[in-house]
C-alpha positions in Angstrom: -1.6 -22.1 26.6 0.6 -21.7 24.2 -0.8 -18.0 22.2 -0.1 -17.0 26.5 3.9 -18.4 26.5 3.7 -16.6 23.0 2.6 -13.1 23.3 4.9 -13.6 27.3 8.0 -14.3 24.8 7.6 -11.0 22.7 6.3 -8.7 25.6 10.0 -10.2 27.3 11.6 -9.6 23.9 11.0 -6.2 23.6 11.4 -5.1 27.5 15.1 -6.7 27.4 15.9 -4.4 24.4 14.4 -1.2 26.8 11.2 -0.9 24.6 7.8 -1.4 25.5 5.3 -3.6 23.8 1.2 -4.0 24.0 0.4 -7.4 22.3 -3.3 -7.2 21.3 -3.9 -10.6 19.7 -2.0 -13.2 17.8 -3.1 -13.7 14.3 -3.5 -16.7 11.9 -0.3 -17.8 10.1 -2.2 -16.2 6.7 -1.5 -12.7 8.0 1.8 -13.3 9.3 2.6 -14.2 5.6 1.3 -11.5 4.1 2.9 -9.0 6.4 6.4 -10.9 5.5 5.0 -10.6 1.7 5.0 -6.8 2.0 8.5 -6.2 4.1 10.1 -8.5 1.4 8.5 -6.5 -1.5 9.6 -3.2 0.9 13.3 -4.3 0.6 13.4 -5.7 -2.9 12.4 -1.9 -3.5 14.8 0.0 -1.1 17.9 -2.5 -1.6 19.7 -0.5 -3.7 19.4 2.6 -1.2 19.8 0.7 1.8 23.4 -0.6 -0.1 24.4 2.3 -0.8 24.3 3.9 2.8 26.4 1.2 3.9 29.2 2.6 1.7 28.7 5.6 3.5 
């Protein structure tokens, strides 16, 4: 019951900003912290750039 209320809340989530989402499957926490692992890694990389078009 509770992967259902799960992939409901993004499906919601993404219609209320006016985008449309297909949830295929919900995966173990493992992945989830590898895929945070890799966007943190992504902005330690691109913080400089991403600073400096704020000053833009």
């Amino acid at each position: 019951h509770r992967l259902l209320v799960l992939r409901r809340f993004f499906q919601d989530y993404k219609q209320l900003e006016g985008k449309q989402v297909q949830v295929d499957d919900i995966r173990p926490a493992h992945a989830a912290v590898k895929v945070i692992e890799n966007a943190l890694a992504r902005y330690r990389d691109q913080r400089n750039t991403l600073r400096a078009k704020d000053h833009l």
